[in-house]
Backbone as a printed PyTorch tensor [residue, N CA C, xyz], in Angstrom:
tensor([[[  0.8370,  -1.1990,   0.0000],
         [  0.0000,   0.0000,   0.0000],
         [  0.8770,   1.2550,   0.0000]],

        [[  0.5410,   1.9330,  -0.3430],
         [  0.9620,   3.2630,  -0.4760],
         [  0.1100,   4.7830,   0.0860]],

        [[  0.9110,   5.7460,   0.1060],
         [ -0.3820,   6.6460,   0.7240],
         [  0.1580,   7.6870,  -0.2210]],

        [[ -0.8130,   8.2010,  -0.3740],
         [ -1.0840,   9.3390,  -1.2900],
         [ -2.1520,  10.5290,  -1.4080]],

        [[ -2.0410,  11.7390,  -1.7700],
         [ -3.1020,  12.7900,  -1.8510],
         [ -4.2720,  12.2860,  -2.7240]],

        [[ -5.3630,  12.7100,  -2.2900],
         [ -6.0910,  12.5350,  -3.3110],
         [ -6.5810,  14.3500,  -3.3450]],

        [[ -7.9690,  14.0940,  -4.4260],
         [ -9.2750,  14.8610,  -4.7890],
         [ -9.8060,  14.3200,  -4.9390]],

        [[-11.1940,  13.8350,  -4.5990],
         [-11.8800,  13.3750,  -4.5690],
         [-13.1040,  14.0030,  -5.6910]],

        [[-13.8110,  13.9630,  -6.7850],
         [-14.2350,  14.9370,  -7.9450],
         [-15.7800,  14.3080,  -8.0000]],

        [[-16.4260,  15.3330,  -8.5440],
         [-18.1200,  14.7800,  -9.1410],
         [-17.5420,  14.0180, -10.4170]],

        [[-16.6260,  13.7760, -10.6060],
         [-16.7000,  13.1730, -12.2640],
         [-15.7250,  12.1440, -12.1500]],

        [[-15.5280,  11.2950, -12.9160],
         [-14.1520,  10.1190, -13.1110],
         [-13.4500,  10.1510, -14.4590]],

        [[-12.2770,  10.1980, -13.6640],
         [-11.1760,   9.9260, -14.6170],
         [-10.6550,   8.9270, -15.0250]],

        [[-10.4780,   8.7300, -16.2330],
         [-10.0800,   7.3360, -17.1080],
         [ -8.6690,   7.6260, -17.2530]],

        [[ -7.9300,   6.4980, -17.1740],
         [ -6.2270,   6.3920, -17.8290],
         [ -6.4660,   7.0350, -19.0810]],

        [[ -4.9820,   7.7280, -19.4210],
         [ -4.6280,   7.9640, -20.6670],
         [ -5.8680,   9.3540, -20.9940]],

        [[ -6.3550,  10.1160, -19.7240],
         [ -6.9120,  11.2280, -20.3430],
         [ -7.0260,  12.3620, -19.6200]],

        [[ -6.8510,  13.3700, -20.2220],
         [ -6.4270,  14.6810, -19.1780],
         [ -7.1690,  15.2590, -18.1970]],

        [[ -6.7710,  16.1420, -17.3350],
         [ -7.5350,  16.3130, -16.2770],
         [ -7.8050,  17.6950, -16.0190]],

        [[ -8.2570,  18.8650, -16.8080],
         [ -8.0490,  20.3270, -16.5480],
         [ -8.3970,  20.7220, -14.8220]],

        [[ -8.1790,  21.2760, -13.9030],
         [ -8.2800,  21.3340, -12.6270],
         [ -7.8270,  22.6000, -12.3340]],

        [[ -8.9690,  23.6250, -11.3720],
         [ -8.9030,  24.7670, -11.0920],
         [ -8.2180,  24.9050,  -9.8710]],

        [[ -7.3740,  25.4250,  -9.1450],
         [ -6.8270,  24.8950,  -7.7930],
         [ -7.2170,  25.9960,  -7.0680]],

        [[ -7.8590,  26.7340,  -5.8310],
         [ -8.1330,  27.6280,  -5.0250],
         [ -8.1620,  27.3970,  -3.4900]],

        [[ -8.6860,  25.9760,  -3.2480],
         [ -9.0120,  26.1280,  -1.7110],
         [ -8.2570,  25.6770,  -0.9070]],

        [[ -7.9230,  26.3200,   0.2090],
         [ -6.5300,  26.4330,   0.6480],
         [ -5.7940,  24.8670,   0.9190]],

        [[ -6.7920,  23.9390,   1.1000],
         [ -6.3880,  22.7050,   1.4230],
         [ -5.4650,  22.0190,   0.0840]],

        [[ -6.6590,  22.1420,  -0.5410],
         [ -5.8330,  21.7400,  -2.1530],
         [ -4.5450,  22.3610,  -2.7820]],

        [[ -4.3530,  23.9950,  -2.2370],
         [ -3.4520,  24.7130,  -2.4830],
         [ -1.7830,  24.1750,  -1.6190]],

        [[ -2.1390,  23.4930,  -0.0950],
         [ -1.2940,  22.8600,   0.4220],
         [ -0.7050,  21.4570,   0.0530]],

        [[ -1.8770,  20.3750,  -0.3820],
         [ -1.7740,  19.5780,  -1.1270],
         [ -0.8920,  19.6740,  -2.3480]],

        [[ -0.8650,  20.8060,  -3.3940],
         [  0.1400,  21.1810,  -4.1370],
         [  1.1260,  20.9520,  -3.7960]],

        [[  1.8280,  22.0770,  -3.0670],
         [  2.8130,  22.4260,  -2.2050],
         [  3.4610,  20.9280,  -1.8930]],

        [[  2.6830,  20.5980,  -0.9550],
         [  3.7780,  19.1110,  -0.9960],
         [  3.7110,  18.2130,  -1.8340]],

        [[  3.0970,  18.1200,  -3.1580],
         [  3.5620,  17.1500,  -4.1240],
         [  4.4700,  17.3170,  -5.2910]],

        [[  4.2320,  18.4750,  -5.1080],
         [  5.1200,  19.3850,  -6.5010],
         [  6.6690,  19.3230,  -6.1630]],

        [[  7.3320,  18.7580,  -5.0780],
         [  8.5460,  18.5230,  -4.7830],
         [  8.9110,  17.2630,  -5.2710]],

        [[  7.9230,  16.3430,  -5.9040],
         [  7.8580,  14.8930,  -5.7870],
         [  8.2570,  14.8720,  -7.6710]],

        [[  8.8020,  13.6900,  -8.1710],
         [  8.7640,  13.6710,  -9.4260],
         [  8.8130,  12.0830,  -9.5270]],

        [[  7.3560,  11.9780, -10.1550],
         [  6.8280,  12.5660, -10.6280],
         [  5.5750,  13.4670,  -9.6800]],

        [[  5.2880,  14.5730, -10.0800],
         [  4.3420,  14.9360,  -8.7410],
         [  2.2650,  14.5060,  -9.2020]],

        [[  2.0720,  13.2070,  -8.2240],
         [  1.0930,  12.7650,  -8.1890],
         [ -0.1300,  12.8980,  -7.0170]],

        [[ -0.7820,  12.5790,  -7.6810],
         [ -2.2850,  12.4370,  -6.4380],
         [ -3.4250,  11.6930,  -7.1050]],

        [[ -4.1370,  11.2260,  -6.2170],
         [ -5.5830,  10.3710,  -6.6920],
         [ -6.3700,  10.7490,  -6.9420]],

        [[ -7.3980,  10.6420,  -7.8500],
         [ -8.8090,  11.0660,  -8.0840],
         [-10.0760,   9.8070,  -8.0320]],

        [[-11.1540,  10.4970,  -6.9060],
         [-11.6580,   9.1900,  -6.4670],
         [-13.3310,  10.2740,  -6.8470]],

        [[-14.3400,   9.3060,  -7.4520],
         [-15.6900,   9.8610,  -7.5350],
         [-16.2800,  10.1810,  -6.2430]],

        [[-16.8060,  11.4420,  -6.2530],
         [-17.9060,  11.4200,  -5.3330],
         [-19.0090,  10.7030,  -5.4540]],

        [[-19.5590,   9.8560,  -5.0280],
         [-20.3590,   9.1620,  -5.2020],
         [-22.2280,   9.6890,  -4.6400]],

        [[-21.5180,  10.4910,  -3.2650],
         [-23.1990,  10.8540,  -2.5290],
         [-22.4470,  12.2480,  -2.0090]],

        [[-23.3010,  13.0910,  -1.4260],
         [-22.4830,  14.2550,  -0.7310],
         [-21.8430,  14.8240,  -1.5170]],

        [[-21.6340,  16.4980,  -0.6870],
         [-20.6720,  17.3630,  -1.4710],
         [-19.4650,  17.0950,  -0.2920]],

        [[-18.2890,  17.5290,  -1.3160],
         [-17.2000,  17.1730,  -0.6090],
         [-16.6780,  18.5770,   0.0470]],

        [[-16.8140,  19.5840,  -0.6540],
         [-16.9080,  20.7100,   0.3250],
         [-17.3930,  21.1090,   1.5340]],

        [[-16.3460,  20.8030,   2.6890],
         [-17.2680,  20.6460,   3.8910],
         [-16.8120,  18.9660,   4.9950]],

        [[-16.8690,  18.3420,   4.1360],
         [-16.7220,  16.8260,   4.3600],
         [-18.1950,  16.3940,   4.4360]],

        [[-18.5620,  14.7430,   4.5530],
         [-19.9150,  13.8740,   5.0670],
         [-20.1240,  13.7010,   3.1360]],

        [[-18.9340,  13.5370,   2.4980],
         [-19.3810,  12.9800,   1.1130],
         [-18.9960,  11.4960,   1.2260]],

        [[-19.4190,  10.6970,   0.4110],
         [-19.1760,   9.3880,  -0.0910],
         [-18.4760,   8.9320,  -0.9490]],

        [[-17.3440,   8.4320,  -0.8140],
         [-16.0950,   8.3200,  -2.0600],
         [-15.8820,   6.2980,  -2.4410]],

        [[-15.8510,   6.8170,  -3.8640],
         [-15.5550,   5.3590,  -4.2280],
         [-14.1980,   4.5870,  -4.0500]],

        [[-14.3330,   3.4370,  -4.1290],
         [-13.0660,   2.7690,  -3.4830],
         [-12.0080,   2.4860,  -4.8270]],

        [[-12.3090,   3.2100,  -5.6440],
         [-11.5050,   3.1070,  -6.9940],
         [-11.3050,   4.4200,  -7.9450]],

        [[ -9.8600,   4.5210,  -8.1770],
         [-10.2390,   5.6940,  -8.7740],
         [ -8.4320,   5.5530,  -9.9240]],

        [[ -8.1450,   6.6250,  -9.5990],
         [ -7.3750,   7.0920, -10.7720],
         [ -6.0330,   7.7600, -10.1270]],

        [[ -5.1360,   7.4460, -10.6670],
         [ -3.8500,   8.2030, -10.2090],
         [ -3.2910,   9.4160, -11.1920]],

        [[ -3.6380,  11.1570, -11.0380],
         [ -3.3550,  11.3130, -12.2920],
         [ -1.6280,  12.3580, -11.6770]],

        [[ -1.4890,  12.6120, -12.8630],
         [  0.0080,  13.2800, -12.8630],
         [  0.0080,  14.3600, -13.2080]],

        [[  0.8750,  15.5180, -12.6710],
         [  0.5500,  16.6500, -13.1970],
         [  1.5900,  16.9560, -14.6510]],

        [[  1.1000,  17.5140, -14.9850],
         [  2.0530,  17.7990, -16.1050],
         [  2.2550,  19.8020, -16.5450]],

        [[  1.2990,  20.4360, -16.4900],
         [  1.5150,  21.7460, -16.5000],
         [  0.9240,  22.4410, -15.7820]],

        [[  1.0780,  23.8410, -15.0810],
         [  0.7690,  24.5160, -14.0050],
         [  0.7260,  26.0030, -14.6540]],

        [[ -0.4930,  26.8860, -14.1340],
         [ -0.2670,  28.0800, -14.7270],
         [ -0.4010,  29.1770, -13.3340]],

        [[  0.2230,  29.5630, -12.6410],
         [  0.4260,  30.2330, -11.3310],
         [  0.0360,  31.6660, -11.7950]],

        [[ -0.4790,  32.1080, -13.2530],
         [ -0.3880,  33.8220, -13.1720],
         [ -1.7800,  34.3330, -12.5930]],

        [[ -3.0660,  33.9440, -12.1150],
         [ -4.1650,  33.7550, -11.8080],
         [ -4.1640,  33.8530,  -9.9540]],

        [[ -5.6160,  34.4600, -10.3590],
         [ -5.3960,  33.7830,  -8.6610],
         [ -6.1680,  32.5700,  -8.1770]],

        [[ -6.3400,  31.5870,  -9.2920],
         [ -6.2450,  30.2550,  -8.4520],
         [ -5.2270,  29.3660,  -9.9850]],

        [[ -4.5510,  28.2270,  -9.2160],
         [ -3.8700,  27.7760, -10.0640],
         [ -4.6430,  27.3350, -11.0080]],

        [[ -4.2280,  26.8550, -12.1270],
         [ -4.7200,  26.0660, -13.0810],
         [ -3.9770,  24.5000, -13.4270]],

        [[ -4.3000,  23.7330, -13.7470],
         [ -3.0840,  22.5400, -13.6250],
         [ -4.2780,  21.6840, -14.7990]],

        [[ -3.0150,  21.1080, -15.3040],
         [ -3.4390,  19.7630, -16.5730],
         [ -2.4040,  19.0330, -16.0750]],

        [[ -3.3020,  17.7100, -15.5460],
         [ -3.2440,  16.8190, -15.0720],
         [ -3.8030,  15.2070, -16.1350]],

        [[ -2.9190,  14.1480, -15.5900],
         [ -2.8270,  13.1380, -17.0910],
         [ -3.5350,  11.9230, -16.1800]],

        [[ -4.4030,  10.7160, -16.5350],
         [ -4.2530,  10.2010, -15.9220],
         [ -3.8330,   8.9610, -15.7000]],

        [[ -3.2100,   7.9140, -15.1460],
         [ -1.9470,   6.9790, -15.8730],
         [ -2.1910,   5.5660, -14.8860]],

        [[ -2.9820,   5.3270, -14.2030],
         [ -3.3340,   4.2540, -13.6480],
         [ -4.0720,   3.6630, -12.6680]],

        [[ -4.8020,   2.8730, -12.7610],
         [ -5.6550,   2.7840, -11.8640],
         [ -5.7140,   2.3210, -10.0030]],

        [[ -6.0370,   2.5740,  -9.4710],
         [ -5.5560,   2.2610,  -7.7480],
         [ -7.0220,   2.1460,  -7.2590]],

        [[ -6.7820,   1.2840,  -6.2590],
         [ -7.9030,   0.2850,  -5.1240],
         [ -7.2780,   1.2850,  -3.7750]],

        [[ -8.9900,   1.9650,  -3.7520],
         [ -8.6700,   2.7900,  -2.3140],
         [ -8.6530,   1.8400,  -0.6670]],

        [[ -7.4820,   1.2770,  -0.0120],
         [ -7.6420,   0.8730,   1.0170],
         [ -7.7320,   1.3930,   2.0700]],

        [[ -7.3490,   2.2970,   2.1080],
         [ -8.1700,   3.3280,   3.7060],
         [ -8.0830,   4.8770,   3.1460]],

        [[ -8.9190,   5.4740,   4.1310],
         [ -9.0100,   6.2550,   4.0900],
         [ -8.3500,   7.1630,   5.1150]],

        [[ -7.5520,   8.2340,   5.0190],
         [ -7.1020,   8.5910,   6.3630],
         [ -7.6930,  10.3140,   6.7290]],

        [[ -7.0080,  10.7140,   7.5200],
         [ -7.9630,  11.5440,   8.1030],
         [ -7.4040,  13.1550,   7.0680]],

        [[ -8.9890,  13.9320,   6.5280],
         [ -8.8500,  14.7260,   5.6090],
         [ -8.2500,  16.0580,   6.1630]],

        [[ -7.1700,  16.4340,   6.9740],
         [ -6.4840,  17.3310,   7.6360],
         [ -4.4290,  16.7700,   7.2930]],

        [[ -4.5120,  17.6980,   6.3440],
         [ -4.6710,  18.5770,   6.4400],
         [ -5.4720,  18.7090,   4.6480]],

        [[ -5.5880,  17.7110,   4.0020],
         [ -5.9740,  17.5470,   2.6020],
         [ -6.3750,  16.0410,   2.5580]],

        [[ -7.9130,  15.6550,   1.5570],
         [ -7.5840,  14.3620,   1.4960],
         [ -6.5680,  13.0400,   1.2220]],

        [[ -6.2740,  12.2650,   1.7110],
         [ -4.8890,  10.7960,   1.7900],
         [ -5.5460,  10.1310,   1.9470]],

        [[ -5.6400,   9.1390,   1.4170],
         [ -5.3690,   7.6990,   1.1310],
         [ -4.5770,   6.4070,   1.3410]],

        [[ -4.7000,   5.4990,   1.9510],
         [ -3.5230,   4.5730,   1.9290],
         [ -4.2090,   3.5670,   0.1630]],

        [[ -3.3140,   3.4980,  -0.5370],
         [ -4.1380,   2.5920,  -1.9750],
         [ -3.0470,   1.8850,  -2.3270]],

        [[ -3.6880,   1.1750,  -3.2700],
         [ -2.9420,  -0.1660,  -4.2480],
         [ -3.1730,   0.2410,  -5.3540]],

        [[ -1.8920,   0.2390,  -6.5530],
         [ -1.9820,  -0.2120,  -7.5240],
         [ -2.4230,  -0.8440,  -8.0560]],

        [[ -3.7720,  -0.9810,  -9.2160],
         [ -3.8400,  -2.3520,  -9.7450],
         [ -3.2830,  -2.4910, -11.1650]],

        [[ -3.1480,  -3.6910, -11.5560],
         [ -2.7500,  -4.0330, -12.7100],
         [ -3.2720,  -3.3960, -13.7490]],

        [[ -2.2510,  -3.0280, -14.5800],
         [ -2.8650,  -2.3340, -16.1090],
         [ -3.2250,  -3.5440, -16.7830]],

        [[ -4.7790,  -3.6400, -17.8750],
         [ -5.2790,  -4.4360, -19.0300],
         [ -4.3550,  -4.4140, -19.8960]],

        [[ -4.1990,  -5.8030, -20.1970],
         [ -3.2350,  -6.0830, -21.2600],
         [ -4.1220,  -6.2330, -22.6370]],

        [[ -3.0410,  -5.6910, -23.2260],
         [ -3.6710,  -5.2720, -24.6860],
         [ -3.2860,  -6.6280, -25.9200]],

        [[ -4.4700,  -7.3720, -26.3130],
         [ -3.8430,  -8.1470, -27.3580],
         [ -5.1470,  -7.9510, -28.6070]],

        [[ -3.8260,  -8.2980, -30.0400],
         [ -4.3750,  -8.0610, -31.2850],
         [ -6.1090,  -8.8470, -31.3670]],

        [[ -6.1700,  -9.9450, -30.6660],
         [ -7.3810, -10.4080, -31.1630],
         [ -8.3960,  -9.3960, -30.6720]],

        [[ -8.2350,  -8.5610, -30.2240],
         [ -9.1080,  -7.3440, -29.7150],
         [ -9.7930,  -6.4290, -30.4310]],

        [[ -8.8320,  -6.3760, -31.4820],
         [ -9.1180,  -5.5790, -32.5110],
         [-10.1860,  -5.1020, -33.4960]],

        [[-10.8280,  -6.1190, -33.4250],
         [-11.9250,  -6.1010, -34.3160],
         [-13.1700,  -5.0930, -32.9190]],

        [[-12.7530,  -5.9990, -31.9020],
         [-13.8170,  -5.0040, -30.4100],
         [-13.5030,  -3.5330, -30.8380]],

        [[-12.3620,  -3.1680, -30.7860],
         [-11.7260,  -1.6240, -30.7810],
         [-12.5810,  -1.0630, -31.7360]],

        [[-12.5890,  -1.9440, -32.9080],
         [-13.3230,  -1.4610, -34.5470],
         [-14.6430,  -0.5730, -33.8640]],

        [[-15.2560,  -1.1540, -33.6170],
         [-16.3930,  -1.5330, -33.2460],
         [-16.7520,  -0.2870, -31.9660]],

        [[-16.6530,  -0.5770, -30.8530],
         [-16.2460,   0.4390, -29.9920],
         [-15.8720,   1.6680, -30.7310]],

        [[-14.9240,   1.9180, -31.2290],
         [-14.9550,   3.2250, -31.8780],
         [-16.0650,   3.8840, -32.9480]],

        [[-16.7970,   3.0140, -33.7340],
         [-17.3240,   3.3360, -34.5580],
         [-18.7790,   3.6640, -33.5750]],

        [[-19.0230,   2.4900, -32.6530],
         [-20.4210,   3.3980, -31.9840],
         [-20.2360,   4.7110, -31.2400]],

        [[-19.0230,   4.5670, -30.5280],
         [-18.7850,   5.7220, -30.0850],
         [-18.8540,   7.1330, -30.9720]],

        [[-18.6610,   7.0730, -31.5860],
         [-18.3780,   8.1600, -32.9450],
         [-19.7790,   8.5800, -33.1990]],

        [[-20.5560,   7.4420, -33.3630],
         [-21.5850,   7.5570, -33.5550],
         [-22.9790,   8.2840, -32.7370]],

        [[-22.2490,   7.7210, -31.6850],
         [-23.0900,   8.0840, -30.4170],
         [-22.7560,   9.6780, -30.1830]],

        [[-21.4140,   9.9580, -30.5220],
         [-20.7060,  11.7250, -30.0680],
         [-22.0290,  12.5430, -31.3130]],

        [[-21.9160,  12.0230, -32.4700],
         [-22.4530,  12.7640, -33.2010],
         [-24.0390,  12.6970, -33.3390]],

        [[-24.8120,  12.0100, -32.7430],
         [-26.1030,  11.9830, -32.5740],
         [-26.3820,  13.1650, -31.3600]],

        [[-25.5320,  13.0110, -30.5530],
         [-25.2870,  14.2130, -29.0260],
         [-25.3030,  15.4350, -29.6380]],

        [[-24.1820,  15.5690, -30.6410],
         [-24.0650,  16.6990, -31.2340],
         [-25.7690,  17.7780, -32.3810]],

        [[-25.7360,  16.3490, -33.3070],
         [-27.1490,  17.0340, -34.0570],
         [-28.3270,  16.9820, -32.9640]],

        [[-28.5800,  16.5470, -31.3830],
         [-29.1490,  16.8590, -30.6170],
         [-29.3070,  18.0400, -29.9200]],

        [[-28.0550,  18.7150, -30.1960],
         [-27.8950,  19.8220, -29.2770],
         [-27.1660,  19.9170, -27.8160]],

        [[-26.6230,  18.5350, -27.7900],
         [-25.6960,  18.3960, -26.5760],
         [-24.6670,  19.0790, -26.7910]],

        [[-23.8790,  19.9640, -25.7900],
         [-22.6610,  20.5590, -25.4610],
         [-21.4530,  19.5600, -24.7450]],

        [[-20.9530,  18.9070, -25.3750],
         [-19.9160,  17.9300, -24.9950],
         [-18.4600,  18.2330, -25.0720]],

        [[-17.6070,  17.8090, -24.6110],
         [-16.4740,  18.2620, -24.1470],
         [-15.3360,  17.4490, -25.4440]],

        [[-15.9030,  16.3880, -25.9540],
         [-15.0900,  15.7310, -27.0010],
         [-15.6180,  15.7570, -27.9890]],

        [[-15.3060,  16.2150, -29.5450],
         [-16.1710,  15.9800, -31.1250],
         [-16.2270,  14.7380, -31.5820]],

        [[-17.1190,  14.2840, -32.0600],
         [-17.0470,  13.1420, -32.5180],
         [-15.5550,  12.1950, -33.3820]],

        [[-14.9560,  13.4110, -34.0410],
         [-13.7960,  13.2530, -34.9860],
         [-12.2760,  13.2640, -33.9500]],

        [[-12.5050,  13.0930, -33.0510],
         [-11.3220,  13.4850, -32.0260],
         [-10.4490,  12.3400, -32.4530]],

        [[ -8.9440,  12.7490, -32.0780],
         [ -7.7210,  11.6320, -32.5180],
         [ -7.7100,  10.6930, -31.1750]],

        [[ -7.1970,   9.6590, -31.6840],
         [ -7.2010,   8.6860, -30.4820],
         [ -5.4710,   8.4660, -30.2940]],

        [[ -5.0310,   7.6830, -28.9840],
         [ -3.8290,   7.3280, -28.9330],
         [ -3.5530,   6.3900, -29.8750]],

        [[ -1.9500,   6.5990, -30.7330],
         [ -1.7610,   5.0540, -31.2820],
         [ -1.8230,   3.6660, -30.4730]],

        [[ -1.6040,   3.5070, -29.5050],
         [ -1.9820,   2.9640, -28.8990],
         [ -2.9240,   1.9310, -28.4620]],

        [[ -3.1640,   1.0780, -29.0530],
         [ -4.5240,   0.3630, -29.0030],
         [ -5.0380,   0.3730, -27.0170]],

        [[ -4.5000,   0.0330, -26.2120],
         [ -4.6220,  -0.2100, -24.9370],
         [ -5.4830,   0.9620, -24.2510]],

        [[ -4.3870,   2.0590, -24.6250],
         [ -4.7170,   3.5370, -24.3430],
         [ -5.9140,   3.9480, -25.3290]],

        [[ -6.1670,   3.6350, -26.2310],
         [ -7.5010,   3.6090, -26.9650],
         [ -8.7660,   3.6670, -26.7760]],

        [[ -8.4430,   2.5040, -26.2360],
         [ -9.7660,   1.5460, -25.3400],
         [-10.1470,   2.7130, -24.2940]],

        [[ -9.0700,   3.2290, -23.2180],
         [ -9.9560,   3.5470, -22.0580],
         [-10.5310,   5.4880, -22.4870]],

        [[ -9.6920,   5.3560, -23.9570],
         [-10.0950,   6.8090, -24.1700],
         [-11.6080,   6.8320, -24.8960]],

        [[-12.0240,   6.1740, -25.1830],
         [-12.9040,   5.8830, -26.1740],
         [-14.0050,   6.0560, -25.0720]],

        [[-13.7050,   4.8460, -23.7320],
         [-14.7070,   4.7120, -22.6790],
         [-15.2060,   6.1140, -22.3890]],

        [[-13.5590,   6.9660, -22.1680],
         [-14.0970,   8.3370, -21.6010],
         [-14.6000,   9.3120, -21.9600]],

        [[-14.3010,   9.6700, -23.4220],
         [-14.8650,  10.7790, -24.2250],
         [-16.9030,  10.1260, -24.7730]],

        [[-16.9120,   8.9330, -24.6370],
         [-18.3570,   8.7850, -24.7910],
         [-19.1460,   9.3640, -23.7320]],

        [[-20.4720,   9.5690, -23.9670],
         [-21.3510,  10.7050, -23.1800],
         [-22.4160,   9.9260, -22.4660]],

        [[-21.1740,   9.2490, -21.4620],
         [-22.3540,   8.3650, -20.3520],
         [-21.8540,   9.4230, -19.1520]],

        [[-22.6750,   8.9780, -18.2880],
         [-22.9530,   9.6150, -16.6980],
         [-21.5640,   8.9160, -16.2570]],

        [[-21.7930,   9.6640, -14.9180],
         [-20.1950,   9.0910, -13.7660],
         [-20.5800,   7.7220, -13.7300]],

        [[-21.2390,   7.7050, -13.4770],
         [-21.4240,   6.0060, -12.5330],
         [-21.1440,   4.6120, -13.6180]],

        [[-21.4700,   5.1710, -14.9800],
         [-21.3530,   4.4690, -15.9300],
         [-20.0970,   4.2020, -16.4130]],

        [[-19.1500,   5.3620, -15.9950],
         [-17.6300,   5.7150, -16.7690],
         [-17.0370,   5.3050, -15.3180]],

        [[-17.6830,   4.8560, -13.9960],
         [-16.8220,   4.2510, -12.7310],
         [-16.9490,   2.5210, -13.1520]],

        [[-18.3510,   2.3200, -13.4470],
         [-17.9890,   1.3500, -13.8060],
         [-17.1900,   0.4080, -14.9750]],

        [[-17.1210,   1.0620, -16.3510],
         [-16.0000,   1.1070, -17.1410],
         [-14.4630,   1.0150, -16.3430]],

        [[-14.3280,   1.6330, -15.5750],
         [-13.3450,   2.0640, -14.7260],
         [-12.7000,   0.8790, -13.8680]],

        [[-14.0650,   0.2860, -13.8450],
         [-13.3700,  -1.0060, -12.7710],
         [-13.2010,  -2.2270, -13.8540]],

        [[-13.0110,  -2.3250, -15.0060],
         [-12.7400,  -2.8790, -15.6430],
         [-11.1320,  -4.2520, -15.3060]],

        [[-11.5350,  -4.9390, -15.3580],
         [ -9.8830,  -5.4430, -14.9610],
         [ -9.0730,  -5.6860, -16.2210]],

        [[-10.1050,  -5.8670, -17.5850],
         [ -9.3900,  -6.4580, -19.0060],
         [-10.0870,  -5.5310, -19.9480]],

        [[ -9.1570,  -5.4280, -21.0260],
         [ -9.2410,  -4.7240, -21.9080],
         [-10.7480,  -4.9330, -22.7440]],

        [[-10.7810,  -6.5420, -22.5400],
         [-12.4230,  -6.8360, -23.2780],
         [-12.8270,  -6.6020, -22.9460]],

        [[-13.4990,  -6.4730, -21.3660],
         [-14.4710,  -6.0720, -20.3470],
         [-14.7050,  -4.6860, -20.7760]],

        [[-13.7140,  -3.9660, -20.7860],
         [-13.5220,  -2.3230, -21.4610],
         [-14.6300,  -2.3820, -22.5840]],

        [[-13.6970,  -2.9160, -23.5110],
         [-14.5810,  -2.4920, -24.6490],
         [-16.1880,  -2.7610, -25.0450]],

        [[-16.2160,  -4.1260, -24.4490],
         [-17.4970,  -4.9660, -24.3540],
         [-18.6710,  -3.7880, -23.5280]],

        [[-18.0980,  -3.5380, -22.3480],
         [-18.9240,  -2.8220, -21.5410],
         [-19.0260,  -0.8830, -22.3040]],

        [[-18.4790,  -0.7470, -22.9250],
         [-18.3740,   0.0590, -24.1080],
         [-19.5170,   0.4390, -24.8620]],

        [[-19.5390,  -0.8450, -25.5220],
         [-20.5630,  -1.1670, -26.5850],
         [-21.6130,  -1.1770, -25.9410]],

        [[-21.5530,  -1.9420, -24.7150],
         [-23.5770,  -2.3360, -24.6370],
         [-23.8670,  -0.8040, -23.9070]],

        [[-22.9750,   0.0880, -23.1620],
         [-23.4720,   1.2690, -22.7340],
         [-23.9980,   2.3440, -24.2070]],

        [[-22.8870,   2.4820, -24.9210],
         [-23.2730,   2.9890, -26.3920],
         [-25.0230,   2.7560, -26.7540]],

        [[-24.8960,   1.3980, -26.5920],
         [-25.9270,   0.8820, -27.4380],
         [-27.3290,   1.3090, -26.7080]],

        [[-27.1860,   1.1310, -25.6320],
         [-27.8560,   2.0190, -24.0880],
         [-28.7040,   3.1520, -24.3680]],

        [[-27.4130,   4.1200, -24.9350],
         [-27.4130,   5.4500, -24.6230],
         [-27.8680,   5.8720, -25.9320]],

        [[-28.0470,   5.0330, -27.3460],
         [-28.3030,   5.4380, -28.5120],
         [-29.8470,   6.0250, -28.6280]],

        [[-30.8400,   5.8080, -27.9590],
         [-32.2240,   5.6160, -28.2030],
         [-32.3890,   6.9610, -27.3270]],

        [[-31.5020,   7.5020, -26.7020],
         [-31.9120,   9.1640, -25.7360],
         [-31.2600,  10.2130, -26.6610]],

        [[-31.5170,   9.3970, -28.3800],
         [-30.5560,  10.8830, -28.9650],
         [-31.8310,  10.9950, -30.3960]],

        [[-32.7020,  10.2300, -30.1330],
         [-33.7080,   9.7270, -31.1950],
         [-33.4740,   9.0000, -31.8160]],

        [[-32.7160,   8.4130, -32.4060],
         [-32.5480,   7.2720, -33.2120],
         [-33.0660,   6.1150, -33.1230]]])
């Protein structure tokens, strides 16, 4: 186990996808402070599940995301930070949120990526695509275009595909707990397929 900062967020983060993050409240601002000495400088991102976390008495999931920072913009008066996110971790305790939320967590294993997959990926991408652009001639305001580039990457593919599609948190936590790359994609598709009939089609 390991211990580590978290944030705890209304939303979930998938491997292999960025994290824009406003930084202001003084806790989080300390939280900085001591990770930014660290290289690489990391922290966890875990869903809120019930409750606001402002305050404390929220509900956090036991799985989440390890992301990394990668750029910082200090000219503001609250930071700005793009943050990556690069692997998944099993929250085993929780420790006490003073002076910032910590964690004691586990690493879990990254999905291994093999060619017979491929044809899933096909597939997965093409509903996805599909699904972005039905959102779009709907009138949804979404954060990814349907035409967006993917990683070469087939592995990293997969969990980007999960994330830029336009399901709810709970749907993209459970994607999340994925242990294999099929499970990924599989659980992909039948959410796609889900979510196709709330765009008219």
């Amino acid at each position: 186990m390991t211990e580590i900062a978290m944030f705890p967020l209304g939303s979930v983060l998938l491997p292999h996808m960025p994290l824009p993050l406003r930084v202001f409240e003084p806790r989080y601002l300390a939280m900085l402070g001591d990770i930014l000495g660290d290289e690489p400088s990391e922290f966890g991102v875990t869903l809120i599940e019930r409750g606001q976390e402002v305050g404390g008495g929220d509900v956090r999931t036991d799985i989440g995301t390890v992301a990394q920072i990668g750029s910082l913009d200090t000219s503001g008066e609250s930071i700005l930070l793009i943050a990556q996110g690069v692997r998944t971790i099993r929250v085993d305790r929780w420790l006490d949120d003073a002076p910032y939320p910590r964690a004691e967590v586990t690493d879990l294993p990254d999905p291994e990526w093999s060619d017979d997959l491929a044809p899933l990926l096909e597939r997965a991408d093409r509903l996805v695509r599909r699904l972005l652009k039905l959102a779009e001639e709907a009138g949804e305001e979404l954060p990814w275009p349907p035409d967006i580039g993917l990683d070469d990457d087939p592995a990293a593919a997969a969990w980007q595909l999960a994330a830029i599609a336009p399901f709810g948190p709970l749907d993209q936590l459970d994607l999340l707990r994925s242990t294999s790359i099929e499970r990924l994609l599989s659980r992909t598709i039948d959410l796609a397929g889900e979510a196709e009939p709330l765009y008219g089609s």
